[in-house]
DRENDO-1510 file (C-alpha; in Angstrom, 1 decimal, always signed):
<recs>
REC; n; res; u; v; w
REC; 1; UNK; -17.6; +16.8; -3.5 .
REC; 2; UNK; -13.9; +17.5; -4.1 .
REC; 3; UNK; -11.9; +14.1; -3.1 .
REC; 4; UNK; -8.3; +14.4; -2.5 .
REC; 5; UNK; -5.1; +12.8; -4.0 .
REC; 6; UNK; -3.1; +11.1; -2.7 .
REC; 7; UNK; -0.4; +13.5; -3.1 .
REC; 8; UNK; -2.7; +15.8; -1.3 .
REC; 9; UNK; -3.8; +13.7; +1.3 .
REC; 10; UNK; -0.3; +12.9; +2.1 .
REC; 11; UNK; +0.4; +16.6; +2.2 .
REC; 12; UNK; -2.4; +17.2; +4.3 .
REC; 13; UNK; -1.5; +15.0; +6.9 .
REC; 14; UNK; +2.1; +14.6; +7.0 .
REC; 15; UNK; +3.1; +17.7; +9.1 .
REC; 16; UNK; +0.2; +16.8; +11.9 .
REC; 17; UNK; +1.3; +12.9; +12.0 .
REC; 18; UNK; +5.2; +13.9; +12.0 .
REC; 19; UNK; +5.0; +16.1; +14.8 .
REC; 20; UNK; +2.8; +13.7; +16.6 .
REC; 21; UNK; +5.4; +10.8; +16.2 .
REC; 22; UNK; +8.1; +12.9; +17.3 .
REC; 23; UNK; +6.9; +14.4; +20.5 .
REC; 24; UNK; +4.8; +11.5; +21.5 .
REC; 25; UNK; +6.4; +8.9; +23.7 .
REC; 26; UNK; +6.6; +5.3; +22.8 .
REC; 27; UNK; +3.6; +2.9; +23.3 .
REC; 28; UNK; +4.0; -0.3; +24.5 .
REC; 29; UNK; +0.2; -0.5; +23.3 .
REC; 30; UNK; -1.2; +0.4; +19.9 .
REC; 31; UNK; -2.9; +4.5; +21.0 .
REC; 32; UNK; -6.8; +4.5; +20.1 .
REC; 33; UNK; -6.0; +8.1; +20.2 .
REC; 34; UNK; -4.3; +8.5; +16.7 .
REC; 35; UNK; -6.6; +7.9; +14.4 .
REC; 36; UNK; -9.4; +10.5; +15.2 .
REC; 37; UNK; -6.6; +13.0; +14.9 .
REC; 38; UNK; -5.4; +11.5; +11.6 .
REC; 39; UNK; -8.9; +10.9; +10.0 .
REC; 40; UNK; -9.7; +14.6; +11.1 .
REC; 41; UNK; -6.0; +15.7; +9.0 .
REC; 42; UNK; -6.9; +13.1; +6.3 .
REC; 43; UNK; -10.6; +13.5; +5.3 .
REC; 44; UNK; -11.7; +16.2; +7.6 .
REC; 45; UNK; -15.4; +16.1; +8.8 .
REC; 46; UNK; -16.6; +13.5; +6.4 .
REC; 47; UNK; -18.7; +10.8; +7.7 .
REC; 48; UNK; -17.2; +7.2; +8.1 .
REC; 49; UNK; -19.1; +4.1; +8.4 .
REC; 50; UNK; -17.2; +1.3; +10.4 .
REC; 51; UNK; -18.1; -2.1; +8.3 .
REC; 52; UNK; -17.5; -5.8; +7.7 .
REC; 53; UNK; -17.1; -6.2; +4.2 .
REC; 54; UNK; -13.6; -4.6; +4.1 .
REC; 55; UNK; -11.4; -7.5; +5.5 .
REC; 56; UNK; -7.7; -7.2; +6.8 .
REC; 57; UNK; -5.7; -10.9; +7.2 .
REC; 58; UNK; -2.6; -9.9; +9.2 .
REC; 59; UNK; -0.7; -11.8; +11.8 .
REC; 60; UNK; -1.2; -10.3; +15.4 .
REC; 61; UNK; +2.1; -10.0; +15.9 .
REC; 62; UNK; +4.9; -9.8; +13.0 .
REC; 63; UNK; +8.1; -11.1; +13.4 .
REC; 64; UNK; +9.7; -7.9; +11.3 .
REC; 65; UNK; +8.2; -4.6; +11.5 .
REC; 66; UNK; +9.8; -3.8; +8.7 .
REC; 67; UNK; +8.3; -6.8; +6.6 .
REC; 68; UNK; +4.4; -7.3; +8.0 .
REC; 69; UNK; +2.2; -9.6; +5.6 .
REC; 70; UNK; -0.8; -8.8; +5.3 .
REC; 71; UNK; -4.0; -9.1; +2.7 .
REC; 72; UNK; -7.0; -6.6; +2.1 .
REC; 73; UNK; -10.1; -7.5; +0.3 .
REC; 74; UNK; -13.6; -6.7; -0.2 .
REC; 75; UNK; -16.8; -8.7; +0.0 .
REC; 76; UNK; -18.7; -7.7; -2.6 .
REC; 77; UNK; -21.8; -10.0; -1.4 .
REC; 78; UNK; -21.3; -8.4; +1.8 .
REC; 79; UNK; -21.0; -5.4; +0.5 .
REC; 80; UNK; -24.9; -5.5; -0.7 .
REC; 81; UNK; -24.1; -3.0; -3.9 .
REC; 82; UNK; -22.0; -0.6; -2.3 .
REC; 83; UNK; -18.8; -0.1; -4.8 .
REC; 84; UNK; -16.3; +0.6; -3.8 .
REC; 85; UNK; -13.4; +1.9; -6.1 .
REC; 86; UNK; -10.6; +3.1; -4.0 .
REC; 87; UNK; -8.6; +1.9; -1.0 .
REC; 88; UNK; -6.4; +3.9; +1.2 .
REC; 89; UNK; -4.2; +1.9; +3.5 .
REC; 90; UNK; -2.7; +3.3; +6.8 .
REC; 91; UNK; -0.6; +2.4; +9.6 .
REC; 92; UNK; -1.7; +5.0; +12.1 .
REC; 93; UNK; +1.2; +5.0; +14.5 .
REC; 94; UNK; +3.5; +5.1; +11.5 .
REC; 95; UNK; +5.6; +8.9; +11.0 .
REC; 96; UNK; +3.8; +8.4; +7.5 .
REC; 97; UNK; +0.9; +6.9; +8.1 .
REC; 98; UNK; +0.0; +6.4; +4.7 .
REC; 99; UNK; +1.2; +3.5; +3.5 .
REC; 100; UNK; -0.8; +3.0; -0.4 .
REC; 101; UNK; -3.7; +3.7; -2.2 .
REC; 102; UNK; -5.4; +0.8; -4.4 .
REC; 103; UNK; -7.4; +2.7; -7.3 .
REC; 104; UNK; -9.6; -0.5; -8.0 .
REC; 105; UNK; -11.5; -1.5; -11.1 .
REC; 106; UNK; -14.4; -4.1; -12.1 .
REC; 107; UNK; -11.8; -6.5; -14.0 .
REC; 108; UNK; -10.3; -7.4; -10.1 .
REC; 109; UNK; -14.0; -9.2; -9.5 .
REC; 110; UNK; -14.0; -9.5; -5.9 .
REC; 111; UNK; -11.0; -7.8; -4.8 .
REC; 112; UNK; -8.3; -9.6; -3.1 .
REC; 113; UNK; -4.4; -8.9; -2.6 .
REC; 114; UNK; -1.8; -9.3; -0.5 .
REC; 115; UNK; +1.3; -7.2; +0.1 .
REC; 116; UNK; +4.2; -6.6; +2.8 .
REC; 117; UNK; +4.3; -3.1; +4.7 .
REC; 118; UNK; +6.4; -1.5; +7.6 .
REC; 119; UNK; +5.4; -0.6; +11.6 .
REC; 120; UNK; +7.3; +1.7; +13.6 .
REC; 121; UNK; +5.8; +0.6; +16.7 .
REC; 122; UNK; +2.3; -1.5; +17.9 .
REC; 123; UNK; -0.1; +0.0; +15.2 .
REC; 124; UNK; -3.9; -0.6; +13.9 .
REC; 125; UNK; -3.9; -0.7; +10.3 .
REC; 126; UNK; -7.2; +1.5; +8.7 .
REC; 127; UNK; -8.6; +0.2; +5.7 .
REC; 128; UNK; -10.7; +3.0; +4.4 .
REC; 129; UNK; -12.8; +2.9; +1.4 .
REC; 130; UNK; -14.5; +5.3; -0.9 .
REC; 131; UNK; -16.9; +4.8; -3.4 .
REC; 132; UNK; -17.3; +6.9; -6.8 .
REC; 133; UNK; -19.5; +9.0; -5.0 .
REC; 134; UNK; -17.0; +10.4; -2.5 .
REC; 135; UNK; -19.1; +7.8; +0.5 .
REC; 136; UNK; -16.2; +6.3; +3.0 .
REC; 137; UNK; -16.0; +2.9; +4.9 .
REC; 138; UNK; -13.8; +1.9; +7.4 .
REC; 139; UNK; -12.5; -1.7; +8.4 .
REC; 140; UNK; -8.9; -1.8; +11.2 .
REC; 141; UNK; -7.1; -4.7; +12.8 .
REC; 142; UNK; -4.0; -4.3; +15.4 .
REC; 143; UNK; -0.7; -5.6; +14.8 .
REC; 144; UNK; +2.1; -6.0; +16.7 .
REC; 145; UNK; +5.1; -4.6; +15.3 .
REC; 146; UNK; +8.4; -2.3; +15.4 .
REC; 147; UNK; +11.0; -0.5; +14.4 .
REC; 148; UNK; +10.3; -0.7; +10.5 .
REC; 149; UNK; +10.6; +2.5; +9.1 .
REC; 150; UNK; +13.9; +4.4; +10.8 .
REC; 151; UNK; +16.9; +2.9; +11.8 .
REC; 152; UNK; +19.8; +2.5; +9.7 .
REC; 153; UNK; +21.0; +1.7; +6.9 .
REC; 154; UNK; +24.1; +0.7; +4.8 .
REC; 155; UNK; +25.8; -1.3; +2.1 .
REC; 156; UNK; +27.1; -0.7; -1.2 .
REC; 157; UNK; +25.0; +2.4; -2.8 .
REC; 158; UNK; +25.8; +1.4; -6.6 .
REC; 159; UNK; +25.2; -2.3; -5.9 .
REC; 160; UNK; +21.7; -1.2; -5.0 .
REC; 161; UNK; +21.1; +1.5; -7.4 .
REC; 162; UNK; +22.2; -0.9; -10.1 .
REC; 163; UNK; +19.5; -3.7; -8.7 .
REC; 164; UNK; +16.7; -1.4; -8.1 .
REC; 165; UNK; +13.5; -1.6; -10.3 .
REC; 166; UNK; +14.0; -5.7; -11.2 .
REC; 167; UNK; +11.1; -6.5; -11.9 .
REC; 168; UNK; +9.6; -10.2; -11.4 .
REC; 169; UNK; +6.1; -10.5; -13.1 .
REC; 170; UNK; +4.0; -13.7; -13.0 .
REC; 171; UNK; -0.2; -15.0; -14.3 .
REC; 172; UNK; -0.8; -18.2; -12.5 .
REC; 173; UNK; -1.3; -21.0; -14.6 .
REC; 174; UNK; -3.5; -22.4; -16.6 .
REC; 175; UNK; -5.7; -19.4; -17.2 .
REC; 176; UNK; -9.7; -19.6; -17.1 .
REC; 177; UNK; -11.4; -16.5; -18.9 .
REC; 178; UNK; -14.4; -15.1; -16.7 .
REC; 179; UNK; -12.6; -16.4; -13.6 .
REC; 180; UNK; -10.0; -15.3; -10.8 .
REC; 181; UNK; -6.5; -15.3; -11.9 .
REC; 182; UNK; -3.6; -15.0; -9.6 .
REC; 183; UNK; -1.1; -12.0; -10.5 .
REC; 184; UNK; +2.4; -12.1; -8.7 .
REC; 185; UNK; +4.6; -8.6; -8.6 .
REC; 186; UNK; +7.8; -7.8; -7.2 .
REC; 187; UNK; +10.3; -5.4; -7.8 .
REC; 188; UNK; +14.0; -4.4; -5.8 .
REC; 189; UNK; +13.7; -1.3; -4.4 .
REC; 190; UNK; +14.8; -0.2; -0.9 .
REC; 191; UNK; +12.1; +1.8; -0.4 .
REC; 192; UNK; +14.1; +4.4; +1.5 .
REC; 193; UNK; +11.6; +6.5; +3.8 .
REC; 194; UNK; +13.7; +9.8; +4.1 .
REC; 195; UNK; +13.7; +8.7; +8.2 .
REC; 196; UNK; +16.4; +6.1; +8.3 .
REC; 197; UNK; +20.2; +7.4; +8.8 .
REC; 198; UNK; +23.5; +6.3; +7.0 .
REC; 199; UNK; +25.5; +3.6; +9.4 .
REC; 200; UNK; +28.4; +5.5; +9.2 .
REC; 201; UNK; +28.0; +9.6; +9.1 .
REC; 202; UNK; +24.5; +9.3; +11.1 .
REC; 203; UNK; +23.0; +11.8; +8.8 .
REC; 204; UNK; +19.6; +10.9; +7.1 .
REC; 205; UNK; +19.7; +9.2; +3.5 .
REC; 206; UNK; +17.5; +10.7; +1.2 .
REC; 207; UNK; +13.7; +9.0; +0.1 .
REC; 208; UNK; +14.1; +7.1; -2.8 .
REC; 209; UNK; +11.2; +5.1; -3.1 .
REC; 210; UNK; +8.8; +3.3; -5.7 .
REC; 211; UNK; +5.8; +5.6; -5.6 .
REC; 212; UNK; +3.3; +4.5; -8.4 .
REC; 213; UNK; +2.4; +1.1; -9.9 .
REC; 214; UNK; +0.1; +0.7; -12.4 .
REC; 215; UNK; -1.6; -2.5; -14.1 .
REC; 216; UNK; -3.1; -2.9; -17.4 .
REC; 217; UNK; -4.8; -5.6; -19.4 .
REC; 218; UNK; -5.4; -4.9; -22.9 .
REC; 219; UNK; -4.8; -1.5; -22.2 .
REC; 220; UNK; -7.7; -1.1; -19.7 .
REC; 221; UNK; -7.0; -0.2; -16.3 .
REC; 222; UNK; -6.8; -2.8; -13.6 .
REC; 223; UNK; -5.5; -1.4; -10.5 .
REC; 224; UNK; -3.0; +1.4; -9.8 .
REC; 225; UNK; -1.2; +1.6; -6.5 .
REC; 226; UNK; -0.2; +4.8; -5.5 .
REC; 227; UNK; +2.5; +3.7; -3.0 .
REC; 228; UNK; +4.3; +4.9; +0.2 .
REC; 229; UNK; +7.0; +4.8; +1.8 .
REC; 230; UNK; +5.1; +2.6; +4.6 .
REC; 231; UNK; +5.3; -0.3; +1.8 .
REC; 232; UNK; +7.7; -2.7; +2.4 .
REC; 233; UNK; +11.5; -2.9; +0.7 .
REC; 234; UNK; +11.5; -4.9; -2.6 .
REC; 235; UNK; +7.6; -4.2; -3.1 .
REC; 236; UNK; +5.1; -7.2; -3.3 .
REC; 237; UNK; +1.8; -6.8; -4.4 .
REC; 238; UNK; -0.3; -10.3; -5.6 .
REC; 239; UNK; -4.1; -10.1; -6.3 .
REC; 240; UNK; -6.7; -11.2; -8.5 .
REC; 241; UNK; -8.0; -10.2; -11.9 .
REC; 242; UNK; -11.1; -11.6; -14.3 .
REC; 243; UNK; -9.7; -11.9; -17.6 .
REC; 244; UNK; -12.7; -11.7; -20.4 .
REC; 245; UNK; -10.5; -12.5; -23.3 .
REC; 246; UNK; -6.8; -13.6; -23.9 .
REC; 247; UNK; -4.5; -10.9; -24.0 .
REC; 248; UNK; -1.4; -8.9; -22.7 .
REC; 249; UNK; -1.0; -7.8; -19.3 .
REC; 250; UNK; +1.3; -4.9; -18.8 .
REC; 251; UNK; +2.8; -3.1; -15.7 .
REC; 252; UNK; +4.3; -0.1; -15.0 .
REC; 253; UNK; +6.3; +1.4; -12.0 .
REC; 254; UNK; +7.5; +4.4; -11.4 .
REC; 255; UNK; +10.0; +5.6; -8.5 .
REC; 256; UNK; +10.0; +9.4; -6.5 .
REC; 257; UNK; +13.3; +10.2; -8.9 .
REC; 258; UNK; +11.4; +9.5; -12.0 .
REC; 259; UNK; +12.6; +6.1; -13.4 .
REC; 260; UNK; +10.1; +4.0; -14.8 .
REC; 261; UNK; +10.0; +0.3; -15.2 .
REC; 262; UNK; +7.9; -1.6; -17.5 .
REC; 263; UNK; +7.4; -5.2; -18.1 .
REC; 264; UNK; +3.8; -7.4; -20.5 .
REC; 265; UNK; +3.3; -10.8; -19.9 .
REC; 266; UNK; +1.3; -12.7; -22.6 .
REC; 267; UNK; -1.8; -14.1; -21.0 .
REC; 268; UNK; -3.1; -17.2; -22.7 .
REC; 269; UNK; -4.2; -20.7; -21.6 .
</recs>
């Protein structure tokens, strides 16, 4: 079974959800409607089983749609040996509905994080899950929300061109191997959409965006976010890892211009 990137999926979505956005009117409640049209543009005919082990903590209604917190995670007990090993994250009312994708490995245990992303207007949030074998799962939770992802925007370009890609990198202390440790990230960005307009001239400023973190521990995998433009300015991502020996944590980010940042934290007890 050929499974999709997430470049792809957001190509093969985009233009459907985009015109969708534009022509619809505004809903003062979230639209049921969306998502069998986006799931049909997403992943097509595949079968999708509704379940309980994939969990979303969110507020019911935000006080910032263009800050939401909320935290994904799996059940693994729950989850009664289905594996799952990626995560694609939507808002479905969103002009870009996509909003990350988690590639997950063994070392998170049972997988946890939390993270800030963006509503345009009242929205469910879609969890969807795939295991190895190309088999999806489906967990969603409404939020109230708006007017996260257009708008306007302004201050000083080089001030925040000069800031972007700081990078603040933390391991909870003291460190148990074989059990859950906490990892904090952060990093400036203004996580432009390619939506939002310049204050002054009205015109649309460009996407410039953080679009690719990626975690590593001992240089094994972790978890790699592919992320959108539905992620929240200055990006916040904090989940659990196992840690199975002292060692050196490493991240990566990467941004749609192709600057990359890199920062290792020395994990010991």
């Amino acid at each position: 079974m050929k499974v999709l990137s997430a470049n792809n999926l957001i190509k093969a979505g985009l233009a459907a959800m985009l015109s969708m956005f534009l022509l619809a009117p505004a809903h003062a409640e979230p639209d049921t409607k969306l998502w069998p049209i986006m799931k049909e543009a997403f992943f097509a005919k595949r079968d999708m089983q509704e379940v309980d082990f994939i969990k979303i903590d969110a507020p019911r209604r935000a006080e910032s749609g263009a800050q939401v917190p909320v935290t994904f995670s799996i059940d693994n007990a729950a989850a009664k040996g289905v594996v799952i090993t990626k995560l694609y994250a939507f808002v479905d009312a969103n002009p870009i509905p996509l909003t990350a994708t988690y590639h997950l490995s063994q070392a998170l245990g049972n997988f946890q994080l939390a993270t800030r992303i963006r509503f345009e207007t009242d929205a469910f949030v879609r969890l969807v899950g795939e295991t190895a074998d190309g088999k999806l799962y489906i967990a969603s939770r409404e939020i109230r929300a708006a007017g996260g992802c257009g708008g306007t925007v302004d201050g000083d370009e080089a001030s925040i061109r000069a800031s972007a890609g700081k990078i603040k990198f933390k391991v909870d202390q003291p460190v148990t191997l074989n059990s859950p440790t906490a990892i904090t990230f952060n990093i400036k960005h203004p996580m432009r959409t390619g939506l939002q307009r310049e204050l002054v001239s009205q015109g649309f400023v460009p996407a410039f965006y953080i679009n690719k973190v990626v975690f590593a521990y001992n240089a094994a995998p972790v978890l790699t976010i592919d992320v959108g433009v539905g992620t929240a300015e200055d990006p916040y991502f904090k989940f659990n890892f196992v840690p199975a020996a002292l060692g050196k944590l490493d991240v990566t980010a990467h941004d749609n211009e192709g600057k990359g940042f890199v920062q290792q934290i020395d994990v010991n007890h």
